[in-house]
C-alpha positions in Angstrom: 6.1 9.6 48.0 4.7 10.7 44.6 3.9 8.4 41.6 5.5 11.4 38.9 8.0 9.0 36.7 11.9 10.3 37.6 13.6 12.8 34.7 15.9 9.9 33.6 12.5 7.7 32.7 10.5 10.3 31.4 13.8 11.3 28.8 14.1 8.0 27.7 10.4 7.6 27.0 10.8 10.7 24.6 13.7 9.7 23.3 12.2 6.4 22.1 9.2 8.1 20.7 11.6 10.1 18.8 13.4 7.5 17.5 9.9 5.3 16.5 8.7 8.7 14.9 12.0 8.7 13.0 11.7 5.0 11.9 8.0 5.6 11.0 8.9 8.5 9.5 11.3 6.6 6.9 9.2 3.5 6.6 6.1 5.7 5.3 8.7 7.0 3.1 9.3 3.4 1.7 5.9 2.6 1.1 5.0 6.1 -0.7 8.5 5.0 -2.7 7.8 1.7 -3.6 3.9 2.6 -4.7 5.3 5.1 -6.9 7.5 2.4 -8.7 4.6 -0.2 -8.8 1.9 2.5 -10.4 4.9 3.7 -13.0 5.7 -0.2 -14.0 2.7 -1.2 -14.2 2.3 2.1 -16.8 5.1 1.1 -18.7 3.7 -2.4 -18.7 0.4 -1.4 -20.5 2.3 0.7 -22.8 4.3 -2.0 -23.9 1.4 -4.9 -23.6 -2.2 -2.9 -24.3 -3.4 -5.0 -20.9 -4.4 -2.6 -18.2 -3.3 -2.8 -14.5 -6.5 -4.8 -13.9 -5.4 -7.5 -16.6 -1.8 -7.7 -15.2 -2.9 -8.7 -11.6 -5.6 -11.1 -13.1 -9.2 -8.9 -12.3 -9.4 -8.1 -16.1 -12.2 -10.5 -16.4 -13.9 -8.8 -13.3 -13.1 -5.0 -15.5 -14.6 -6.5 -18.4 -18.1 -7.2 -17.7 -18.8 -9.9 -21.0 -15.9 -12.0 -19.6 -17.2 -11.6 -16.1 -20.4 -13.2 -16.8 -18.9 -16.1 -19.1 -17.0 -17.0 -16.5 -19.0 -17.0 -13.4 -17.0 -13.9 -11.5 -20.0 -11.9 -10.9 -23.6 -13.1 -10.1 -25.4 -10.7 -12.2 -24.9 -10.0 -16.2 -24.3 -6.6 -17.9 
């Protein structure tokens, strides 16, 4: 008796790393996607608003340096 797996286990195996390649495959896809859109709104948003991407997600006063100190966000003072 030999431990080899049989043909019909050993096909299913890389059939279902075929199909999580696949499904990883598109998921990456997605994400690459979905980054694209955030980076381009947040774009138009500083167009449109003069705030940078740091402001819109609340670390502008961290960006900012003056406001960073003021507020207590950063130990040290520019």
């Amino acid at each position: 008796m030999t431990n080899t797996p049989s043909n019909d286990q050993t096909l299913n195996t890389s059939a279902e790393q075929l199909t999580l390649m696949e499904q990883l495959q598109q998921v990456e896809l997605f994400n690459g996607r979905a980054a694209m859109l955030g980076i381009v709104i947040g774009v138009v948003v500083e167009g449109l608003t003069g705030f940078g991407i740091a402001h819109q997600i609340g670390l502008g006063a961290l960006v900012d340096g003056y406001a960073a100190c003021r507020t207590q966000f950063l130990p040290f003072c520019f």
